[in-house]
RODO-2510 file (C-alpha; in nm, 4 decimals, decimal comma):
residues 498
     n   res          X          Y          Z
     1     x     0,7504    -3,7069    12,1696
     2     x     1,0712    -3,8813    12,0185
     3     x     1,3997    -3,7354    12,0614
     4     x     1,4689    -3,5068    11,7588
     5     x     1,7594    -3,2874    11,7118
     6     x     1,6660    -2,9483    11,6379
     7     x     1,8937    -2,7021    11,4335
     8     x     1,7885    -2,3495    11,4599
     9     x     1,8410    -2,0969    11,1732
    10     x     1,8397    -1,7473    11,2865
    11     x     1,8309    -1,4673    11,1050
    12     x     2,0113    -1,1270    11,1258
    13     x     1,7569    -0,9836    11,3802
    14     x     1,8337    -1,2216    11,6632
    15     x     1,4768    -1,2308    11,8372
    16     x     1,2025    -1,4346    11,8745
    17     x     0,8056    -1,3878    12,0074
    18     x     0,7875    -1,3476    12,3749
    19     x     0,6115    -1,6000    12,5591
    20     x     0,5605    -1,4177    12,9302
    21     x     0,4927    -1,7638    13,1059
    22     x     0,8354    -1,8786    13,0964
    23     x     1,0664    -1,5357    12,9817
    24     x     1,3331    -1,4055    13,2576
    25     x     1,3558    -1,0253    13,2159
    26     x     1,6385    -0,7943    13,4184
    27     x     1,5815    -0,4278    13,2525
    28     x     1,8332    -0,1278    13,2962
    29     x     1,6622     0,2071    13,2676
    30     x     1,8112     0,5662    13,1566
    31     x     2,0712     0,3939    12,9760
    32     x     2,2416     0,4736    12,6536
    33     x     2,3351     0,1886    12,4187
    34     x     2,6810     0,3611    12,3449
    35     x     2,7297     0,3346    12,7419
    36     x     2,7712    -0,0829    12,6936
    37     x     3,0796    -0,1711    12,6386
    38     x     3,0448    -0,5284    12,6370
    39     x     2,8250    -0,8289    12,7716
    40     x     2,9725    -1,1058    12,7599
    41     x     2,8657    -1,4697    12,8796
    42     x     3,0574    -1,6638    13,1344
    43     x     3,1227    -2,0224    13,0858
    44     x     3,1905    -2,3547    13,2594
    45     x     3,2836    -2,7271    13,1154
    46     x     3,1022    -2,5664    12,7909
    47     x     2,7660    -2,4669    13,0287
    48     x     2,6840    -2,0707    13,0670
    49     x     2,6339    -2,0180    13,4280
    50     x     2,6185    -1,6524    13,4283
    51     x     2,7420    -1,3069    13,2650
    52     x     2,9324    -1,0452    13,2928
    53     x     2,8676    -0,7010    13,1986
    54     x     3,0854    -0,3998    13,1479
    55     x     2,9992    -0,0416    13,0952
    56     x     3,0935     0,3094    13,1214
    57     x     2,9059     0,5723    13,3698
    58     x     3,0659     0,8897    13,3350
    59     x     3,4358     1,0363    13,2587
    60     x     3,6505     1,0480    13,6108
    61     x     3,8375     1,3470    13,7587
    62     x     4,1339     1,1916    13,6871
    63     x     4,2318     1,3362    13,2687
    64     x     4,1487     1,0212    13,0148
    65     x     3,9960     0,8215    13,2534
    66     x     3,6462     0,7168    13,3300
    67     x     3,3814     0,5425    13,5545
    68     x     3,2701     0,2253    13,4833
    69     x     3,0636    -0,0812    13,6221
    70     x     3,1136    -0,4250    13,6471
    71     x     2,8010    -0,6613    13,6951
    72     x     2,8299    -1,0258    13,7358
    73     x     2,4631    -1,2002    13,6646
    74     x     2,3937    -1,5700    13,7329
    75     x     2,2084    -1,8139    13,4543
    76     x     1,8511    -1,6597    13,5378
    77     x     1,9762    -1,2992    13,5644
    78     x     1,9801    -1,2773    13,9107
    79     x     2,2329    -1,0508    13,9740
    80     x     2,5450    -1,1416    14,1905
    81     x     2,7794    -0,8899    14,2212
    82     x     2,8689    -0,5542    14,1102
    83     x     3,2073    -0,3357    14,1674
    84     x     3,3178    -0,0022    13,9959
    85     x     3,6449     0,0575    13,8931
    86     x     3,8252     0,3451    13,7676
    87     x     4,0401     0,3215    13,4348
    88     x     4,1027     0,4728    13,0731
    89     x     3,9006     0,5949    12,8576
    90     x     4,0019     0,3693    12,5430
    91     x     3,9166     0,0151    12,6708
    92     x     3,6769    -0,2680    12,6505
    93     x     3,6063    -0,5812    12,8028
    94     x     3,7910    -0,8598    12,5793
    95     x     3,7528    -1,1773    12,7174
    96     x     3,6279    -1,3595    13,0683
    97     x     3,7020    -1,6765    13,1596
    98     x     3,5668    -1,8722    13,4916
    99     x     3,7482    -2,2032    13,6476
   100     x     3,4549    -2,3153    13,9153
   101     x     3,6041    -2,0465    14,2169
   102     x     3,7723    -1,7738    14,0491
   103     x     3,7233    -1,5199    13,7204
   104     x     3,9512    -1,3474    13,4896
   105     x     3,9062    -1,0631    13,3039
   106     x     4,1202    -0,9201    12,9948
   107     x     4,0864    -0,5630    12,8969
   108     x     4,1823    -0,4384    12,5890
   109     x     4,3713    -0,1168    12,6366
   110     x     4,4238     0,0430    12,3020
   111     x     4,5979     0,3592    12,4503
   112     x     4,8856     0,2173    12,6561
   113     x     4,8305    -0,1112    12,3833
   114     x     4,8507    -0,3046    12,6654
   115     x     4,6160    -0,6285    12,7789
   116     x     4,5033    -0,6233    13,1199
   117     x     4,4609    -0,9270    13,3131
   118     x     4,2367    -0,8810    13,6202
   119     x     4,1930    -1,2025    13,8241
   120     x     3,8323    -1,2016    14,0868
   121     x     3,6522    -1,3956    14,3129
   122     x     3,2972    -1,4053    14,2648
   123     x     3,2174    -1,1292    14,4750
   124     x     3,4584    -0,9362    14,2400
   125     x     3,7441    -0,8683    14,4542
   126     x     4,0342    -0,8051    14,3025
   127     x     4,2968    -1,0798    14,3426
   128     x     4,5467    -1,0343    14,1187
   129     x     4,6477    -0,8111    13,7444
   130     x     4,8984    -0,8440    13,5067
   131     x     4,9799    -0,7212    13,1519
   132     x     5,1016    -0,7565    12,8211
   133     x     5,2196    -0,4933    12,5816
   134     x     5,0539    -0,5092    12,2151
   135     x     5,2061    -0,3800    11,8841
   136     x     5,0282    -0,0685    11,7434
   137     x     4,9256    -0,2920    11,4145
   138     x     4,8058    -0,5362    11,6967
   139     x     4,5611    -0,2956    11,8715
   140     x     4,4320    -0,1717    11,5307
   141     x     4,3376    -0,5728    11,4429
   142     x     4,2231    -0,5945    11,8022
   143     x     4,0232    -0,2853    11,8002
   144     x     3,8526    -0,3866    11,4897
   145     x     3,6652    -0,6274    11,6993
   146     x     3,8390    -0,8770    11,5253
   147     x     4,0566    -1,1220    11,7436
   148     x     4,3593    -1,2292    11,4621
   149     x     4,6562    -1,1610    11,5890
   150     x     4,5383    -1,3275    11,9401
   151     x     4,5665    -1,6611    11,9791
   152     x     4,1893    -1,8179    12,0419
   153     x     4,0961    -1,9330    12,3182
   154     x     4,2755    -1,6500    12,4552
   155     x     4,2840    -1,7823    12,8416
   156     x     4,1847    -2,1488    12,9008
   157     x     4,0620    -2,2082    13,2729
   158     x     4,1997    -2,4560    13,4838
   159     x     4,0402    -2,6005    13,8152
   160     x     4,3836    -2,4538    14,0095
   161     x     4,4373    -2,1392    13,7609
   162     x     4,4333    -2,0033    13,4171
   163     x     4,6743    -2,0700    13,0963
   164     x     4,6862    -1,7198    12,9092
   165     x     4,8103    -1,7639    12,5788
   166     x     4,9758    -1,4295    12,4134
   167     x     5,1005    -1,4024    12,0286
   168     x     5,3923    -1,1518    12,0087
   169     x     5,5588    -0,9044    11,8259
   170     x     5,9355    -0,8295    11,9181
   171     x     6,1931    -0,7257    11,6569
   172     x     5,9764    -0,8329    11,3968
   173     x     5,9500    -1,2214    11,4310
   174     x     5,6207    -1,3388    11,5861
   175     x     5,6544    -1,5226    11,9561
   176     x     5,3964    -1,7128    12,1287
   177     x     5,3928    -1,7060    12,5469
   178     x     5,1840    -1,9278    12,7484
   179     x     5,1358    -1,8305    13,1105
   180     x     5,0068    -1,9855    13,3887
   181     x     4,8450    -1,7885    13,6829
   182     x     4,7318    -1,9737    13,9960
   183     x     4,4174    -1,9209    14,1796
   184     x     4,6341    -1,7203    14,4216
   185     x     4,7814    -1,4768    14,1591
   186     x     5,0956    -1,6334    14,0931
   187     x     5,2621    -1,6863    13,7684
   188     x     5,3860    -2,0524    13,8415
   189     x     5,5451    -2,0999    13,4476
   190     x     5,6164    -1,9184    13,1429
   191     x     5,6404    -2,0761    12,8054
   192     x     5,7961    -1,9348    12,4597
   193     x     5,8698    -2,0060    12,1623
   194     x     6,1560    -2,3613    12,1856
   195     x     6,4227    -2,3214    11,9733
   196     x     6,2819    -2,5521    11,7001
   197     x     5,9575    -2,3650    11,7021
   198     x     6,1009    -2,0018    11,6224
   199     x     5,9994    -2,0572    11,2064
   200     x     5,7479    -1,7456    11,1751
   201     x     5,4113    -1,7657    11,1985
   202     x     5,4010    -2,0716    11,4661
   203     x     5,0279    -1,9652    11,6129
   204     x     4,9444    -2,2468    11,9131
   205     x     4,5990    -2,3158    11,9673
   206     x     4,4040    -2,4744    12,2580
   207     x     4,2036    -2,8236    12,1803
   208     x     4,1557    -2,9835    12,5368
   209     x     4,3259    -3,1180    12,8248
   210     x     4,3052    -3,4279    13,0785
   211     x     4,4184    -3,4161    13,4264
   212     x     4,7685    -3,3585    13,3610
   213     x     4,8517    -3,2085    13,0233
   214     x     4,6765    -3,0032    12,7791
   215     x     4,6936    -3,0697    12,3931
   216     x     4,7502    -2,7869    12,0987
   217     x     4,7917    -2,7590    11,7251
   218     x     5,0217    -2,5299    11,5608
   219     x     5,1421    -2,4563    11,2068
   220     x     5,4921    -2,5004    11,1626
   221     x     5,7165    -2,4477    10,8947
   222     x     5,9447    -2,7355    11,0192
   223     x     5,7469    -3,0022    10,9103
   224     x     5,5475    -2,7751    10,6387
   225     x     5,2548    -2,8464    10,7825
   226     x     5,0835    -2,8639    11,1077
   227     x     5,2728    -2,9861    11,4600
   228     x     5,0733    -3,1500    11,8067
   229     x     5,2301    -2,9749    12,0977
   230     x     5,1246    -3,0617    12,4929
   231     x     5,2338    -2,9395    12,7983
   232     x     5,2709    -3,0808    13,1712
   233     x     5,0321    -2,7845    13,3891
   234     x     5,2251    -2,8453    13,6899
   235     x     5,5464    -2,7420    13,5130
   236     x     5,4534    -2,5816    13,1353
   237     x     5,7513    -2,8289    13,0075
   238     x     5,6705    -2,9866    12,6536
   239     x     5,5722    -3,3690    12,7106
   240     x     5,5594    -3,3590    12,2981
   241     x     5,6048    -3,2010    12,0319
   242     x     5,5491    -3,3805    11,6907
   243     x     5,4000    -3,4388    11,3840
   244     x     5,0954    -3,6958    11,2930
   245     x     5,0431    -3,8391    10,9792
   246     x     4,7452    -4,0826    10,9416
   247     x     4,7473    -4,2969    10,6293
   248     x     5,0529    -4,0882    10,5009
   249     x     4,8125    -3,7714    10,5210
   250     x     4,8833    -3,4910    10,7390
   251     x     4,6471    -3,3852    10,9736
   252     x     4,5318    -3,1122    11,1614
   253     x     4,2760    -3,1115    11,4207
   254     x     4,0411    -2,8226    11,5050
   255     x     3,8466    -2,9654    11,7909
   256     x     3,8993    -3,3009    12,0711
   257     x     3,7572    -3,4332    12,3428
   258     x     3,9169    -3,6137    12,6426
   259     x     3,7720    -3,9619    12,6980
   260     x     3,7478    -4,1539    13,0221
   261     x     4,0729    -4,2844    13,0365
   262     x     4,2656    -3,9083    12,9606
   263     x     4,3441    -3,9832    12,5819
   264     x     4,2890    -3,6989    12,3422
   265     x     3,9692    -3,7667    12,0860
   266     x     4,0567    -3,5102    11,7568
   267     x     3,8749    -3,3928    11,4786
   268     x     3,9963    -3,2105    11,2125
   269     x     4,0970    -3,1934    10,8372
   270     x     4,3328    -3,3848    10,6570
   271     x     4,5568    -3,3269    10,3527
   272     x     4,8234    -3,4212    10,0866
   273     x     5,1912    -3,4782    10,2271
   274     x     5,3254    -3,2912     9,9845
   275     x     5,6155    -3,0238    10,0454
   276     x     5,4300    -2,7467    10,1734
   277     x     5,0994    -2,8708    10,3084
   278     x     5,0878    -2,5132    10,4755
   279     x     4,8798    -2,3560    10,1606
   280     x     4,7028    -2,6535    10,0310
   281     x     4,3009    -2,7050    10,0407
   282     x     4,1871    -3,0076    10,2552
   283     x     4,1114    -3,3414    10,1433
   284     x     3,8410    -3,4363    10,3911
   285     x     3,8127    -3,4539    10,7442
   286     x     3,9158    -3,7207    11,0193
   287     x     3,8898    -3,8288    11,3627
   288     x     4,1579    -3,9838    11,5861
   289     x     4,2379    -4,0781    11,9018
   290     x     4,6088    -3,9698    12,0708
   291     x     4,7210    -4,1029    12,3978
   292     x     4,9324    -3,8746    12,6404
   293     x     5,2159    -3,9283    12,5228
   294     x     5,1078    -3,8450    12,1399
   295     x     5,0872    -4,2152    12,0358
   296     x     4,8133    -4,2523    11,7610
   297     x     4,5798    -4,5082    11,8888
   298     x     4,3049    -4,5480    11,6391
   299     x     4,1871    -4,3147    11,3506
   300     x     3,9344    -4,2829    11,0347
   301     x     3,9514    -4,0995    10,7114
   302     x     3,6342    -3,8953    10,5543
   303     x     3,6776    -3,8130    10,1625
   304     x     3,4839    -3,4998    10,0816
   305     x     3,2843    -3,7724     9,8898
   306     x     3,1337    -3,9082    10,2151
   307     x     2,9520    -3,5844    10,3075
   308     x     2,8199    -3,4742     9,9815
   309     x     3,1142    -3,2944     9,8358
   310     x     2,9079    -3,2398     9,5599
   311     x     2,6418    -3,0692     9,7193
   312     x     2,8711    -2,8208     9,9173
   313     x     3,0478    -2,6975     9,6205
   314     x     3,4106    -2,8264     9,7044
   315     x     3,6356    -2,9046     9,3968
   316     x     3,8822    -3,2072     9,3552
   317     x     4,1211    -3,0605     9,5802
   318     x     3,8843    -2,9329     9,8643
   319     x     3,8875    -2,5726     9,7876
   320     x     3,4985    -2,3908     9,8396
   321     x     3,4093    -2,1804     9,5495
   322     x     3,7167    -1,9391     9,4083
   323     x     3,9250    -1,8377     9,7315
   324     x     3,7097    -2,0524    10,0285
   325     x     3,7629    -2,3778    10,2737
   326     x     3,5802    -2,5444    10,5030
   327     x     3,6929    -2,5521    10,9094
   328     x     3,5051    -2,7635    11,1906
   329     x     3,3554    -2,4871    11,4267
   330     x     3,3066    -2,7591    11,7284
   331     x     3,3235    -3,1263    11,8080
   332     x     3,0580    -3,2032    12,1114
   333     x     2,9940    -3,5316    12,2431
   334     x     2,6222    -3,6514    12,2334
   335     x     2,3913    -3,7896    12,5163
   336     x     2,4018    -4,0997    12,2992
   337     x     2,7467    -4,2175    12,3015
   338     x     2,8112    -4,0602    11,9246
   339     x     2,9878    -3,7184    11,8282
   340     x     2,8776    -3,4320    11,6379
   341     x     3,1222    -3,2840    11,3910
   342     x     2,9939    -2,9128    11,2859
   343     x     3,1804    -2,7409    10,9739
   344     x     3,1156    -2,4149    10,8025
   345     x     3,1953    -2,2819    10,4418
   346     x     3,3929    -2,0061    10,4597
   347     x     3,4458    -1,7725    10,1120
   348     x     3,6847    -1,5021    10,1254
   349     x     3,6350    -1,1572     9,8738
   350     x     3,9652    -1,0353     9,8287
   351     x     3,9842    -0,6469     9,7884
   352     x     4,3540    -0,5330     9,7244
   353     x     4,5610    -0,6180    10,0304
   354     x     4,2984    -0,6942    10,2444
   355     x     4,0099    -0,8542    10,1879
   356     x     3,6440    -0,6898    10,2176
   357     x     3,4225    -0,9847    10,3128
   358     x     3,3825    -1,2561    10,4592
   359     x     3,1288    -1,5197    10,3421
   360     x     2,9882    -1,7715    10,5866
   361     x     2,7987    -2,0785    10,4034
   362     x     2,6450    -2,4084    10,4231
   363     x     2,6812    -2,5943    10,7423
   364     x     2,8105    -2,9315    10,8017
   365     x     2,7294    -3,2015    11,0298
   366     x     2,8679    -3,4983    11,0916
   367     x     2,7325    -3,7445    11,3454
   368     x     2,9930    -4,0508    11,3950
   369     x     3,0143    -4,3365    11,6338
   370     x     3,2298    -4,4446    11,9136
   371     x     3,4028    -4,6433    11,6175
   372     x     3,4441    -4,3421    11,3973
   373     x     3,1600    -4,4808    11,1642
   374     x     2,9519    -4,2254    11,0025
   375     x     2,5996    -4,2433    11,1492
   376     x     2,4330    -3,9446    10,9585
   377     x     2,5843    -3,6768    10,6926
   378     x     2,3912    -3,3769    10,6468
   379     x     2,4944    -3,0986    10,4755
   380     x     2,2316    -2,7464    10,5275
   381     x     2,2293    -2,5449    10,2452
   382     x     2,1788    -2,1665    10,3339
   383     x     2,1916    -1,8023    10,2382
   384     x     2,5006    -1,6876    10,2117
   385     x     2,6200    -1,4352    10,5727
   386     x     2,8652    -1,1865    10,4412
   387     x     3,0594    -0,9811    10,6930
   388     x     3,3346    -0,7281    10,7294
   389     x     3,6714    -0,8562    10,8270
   390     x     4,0752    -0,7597    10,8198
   391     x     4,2845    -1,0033    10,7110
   392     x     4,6089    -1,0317    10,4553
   393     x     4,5526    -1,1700    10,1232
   394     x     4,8846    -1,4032    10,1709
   395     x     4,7149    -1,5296    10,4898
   396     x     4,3977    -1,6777    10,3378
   397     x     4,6387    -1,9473    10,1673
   398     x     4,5898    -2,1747    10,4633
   399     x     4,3187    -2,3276    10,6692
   400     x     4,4929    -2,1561    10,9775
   401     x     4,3170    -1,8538    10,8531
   402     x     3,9738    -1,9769    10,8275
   403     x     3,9956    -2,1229    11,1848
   404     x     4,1107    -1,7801    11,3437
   405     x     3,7767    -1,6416    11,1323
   406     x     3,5407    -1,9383    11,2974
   407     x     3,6918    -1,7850    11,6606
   408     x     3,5023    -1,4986    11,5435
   409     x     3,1234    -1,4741    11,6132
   410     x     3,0803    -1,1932    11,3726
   411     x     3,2243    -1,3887    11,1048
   412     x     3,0598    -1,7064    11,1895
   413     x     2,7037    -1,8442    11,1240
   414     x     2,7213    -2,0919    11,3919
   415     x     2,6298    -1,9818    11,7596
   416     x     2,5918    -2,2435    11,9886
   417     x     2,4825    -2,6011    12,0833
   418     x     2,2453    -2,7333    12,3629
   419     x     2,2627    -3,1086    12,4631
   420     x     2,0205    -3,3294    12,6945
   421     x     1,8676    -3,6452    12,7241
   422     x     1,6497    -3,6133    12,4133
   423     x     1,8855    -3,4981    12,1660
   424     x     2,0376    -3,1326    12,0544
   425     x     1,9828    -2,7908    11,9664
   426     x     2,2085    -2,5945    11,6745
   427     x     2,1603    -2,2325    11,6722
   428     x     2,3216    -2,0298    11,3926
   429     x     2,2184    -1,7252    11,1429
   430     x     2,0821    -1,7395    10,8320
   431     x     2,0129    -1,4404    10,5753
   432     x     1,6426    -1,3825    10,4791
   433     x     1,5786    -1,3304    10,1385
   434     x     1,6015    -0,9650     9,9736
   435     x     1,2123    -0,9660     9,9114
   436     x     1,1299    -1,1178    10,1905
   437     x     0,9277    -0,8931    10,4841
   438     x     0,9144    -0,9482    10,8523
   439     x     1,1636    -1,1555    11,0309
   440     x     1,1988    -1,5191    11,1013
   441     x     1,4011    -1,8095    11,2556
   442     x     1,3807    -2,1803    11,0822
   443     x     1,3603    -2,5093    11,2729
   444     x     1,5414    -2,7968    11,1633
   445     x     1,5008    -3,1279    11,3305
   446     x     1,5405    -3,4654    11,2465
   447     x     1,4417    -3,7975    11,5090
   448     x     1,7650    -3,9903    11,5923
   449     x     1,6661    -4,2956    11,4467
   450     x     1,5669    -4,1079    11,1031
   451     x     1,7780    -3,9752    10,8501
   452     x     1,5657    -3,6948    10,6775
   453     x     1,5532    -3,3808    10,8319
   454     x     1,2295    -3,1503    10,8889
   455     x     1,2002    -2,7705    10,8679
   456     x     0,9835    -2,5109    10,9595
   457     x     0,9699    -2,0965    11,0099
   458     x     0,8525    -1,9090    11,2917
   459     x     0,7709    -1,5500    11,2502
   460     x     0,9484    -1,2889    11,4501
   461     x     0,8282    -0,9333    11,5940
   462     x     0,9704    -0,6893    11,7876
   463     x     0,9913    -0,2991    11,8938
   464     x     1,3044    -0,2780    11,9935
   465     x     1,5591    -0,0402    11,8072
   466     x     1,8628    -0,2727    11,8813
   467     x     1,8565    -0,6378    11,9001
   468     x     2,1770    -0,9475    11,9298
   469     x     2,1484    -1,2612    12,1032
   470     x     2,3798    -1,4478    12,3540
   471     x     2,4514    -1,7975    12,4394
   472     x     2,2519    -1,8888    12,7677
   473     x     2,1703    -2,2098    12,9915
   474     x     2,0523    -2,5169    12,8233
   475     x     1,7208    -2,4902    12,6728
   476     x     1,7594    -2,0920    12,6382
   477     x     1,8614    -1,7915    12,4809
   478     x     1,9078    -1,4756    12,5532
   479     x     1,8013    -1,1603    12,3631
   480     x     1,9131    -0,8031    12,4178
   481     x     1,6959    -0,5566    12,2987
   482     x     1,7578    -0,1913    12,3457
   483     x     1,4814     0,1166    12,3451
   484     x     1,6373     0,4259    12,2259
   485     x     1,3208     0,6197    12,3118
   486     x     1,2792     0,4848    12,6410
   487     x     1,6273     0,4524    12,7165
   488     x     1,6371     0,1136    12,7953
   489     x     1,8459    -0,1941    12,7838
   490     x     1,6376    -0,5470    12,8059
   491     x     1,7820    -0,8770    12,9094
   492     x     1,5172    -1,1734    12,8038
   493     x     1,5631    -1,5348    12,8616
   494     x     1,3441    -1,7352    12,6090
   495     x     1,2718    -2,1043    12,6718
   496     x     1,3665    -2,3042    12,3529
   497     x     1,0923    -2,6215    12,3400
   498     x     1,3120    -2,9179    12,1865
***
């Protein structure tokens, strides 16, 4: 068979026919769905190599507090490790990051507002904890399930430790803090807000790091626009902190890749350099390439026009529909030398202060060349995904917003990609239609050296009361599929032929 790429549609049910000659199964009897607190898969260099589960067993001795159970499960759901730990009531597993040797847990304490940091080995001894105290408005955004205030990724591993970035609250101005915590437990650096970077609403945000430094993008009301910060990891020092305009246009970049030589490969949107770039629409997107020292090396412009602007429903000045933009959800290198660029439509419903809905759209992808040429534009037109979400009607005048929302997997339709040899897999949601029975996922694929893209449906069944899907190891998925009449939670590994 050639190599096709493959972009799954799935719709709101999350499951798929079971084929029992290739499924992995781990099942967890007399168990109550409430009782899960979160599962939550555990990444490294972009691979899932396992997961980690948290739930609650029964209330302690101890007033407020409870049980609960930590299980660590490897790719196949072979389980690894298990410890149970004794803590509040009012909590839930937020995050979980993995560097290669070590794991680190935050949990969201919404009675003390606090965010734990627990730092384990594998076998889920305890190495280290730390905190950080959260504003009452914070917990309510964070309890929401809706990660806004938090800066995303939340903790970044490192091969000798962890960067954990916090977004603060004190005396009313917001403060960003970055620190680092060494395999050993040690804070080795703290970061804050520099003097020139105290303007409000200055939100940092992880895009990659080589060796020695790691790259981020921040608004900033200095340059009314967007600033490129990076940082030494040995010391947490700034190495720079500047501006880029391409072509006049300022830029700011949502995803990058390091290349084999340490220099930063961006993507991202560009826009007008007007006065307050801050609240404008985009004008297209872009790709670049930044050396160490933030030196712009080589770089290429994408009008709207080049990917169909037409067909996506973006106006003159980039804005999607009446209060929507358009953010790059990843940038992921290909077995073939070229990069993917994947976008989503994004369509805010404003409802008084905050707005009701949000609307995920049409997908974009964007397959370039090592020289930044455009290989193959495609944009997938789809039922719109509309979903509940808390955010300020002053906020959604800036792409900032949207990219916070695409952190989101609630909000977004876009799940995950898988890579090999042959080509890729896309998996994302998609609404069925209203009069539409049963429930089914869509295939699209399309051969590398074609350009028209091929479809096709697969029914869906299931019994199962409760259904969501995970992430898993290449070529997979998982499903989790809970029987409230059999109280029973099912884990199910299904083989993905591309």
């Amino acid at each position: 068979m050639q190599s096709k790429i493959r972009i799954v549609l799935f719709l709101l049910s999350f499951i798929i026919n079971y084929d029992a000659s290739f499924a992995q199964k781990r099942t967890f009897g007399d168990f109550n769905v409430v009782q899960l607190r979160n599962l939550i898969p555990i990444k490294h260099h972009d691979e899932v190599i396992g997961y980690c589960m948290f739930y609650y067993i029964d209330d302690a001795k101890e007033m407020y507090k409870a049980n609960y159970k930590i299980i660590l499960l490897d790719a196949d759901l072979n389980k690894v490790a298990e410890k149970e730990i004794v803590h509040l009531l009012a909590i839930s597993l937020y995050e979980v990051a993995y560097n290669g040797t070590h794991l680190l847990l935050v949990f969201l304490n919404s009675r003390n507002k606090l965010l734990d940091y627990f730092q384990y080995d594998l076998k889920l001894n305890e190495q280290s904890k730390c905190t950080v105290n959260l504003t009452n408005r914070e917990v309510s955004f964070q309890y929401a399930g809706f990660p806004f205030l938090l800066i995303s990724p939340h903790i970044v591993p490192f091969e000798d430790g962890f960067a954990m970035y916090s977004f603060l609250r004190k005396h009313g101005k917001r403060k960003y803090r970055i620190t680092y915590l060494s395999n050993e437990g040690k804070i080795l650096w703290v970061q804050e807000n520099a003097k020139e970077e105290k303007k409000k609403d200055v939100l940092p945000v992880f895009l990659a790091a080589n060796k020695d430094i790691a790259l981020n993008v921040m608004r900033s009301d200095v340059v009314n626009g967007f600033q490129y910060k990076a940082y030494n990891l040995k010391t947490g020092k700034n190495v720079f902190l500047k501006e880029i305009l391409i072509e006049g246009k300022k830029t700011r970049a949502m995803e990058a890749l390091v290349d084999s030589v340490g220099n930063f490969m961006v993507g991202g949107l560009f826009f007008e350099n007007r006065t307050d770039s801050i609240g404008e629409y985009p004008q297209g997107f872009f790709m670049a390439t930044i050396d160490p020292t933030g030196n712009l090396l080589r770089h290429k412009l994408y009008q709207w026009a080049d990917i169909q602007k037409d067909k996506i429903g973006l106006d003159t000045n980039g804005k999607y529909k009446e209060n929507g933009s358009l953010v790059i959800v990843k940038m992921k290198a290909l077995p073939n030398s070229h990069f993917l660029l994947i976008g989503e439509c994004l369509e805010a419903e404003i409802g008084g202060v905050f707005t009701s809905h949000i609307s995920a759209n049409d997908l974009i992808l964007l397959e370039v060349d090592q020289a930044f040429n455009i290989i193959n534009a495609h944009v997938e037109e789809k039922r719109s995904n509309r979903s509940s979400a808390l955010i300020s009607r002053s906020s959604l005048t800036n792409i900032s917003a949207f990219e916070k929302l695409a952190s989101n997997s609630s909000v977004v339709d876009y799940k995950d990609i898988h890579t090999d040899s042959k080509g890729f897999s896309i998996f994302y949601r998609e609404q069925k239609k209203i009069d539409e029975t049963g429930k089914f996922w869509k295939v699209l694929s399309r051969q590398y050296e074609e350009q028209e893209y091929l479809t096709d449906r697969i029914q869906l069944e299931t019994q199962a009361d409760n259904t969501d899907i995970l992430t898993a190891k290449a070529g997979h998925l998982l499903f989790v599929e809970y029987f409230e009449k059999d109280r029973k939670l099912n884990l199910r590994l299904e083989k993905f032929n591309y």
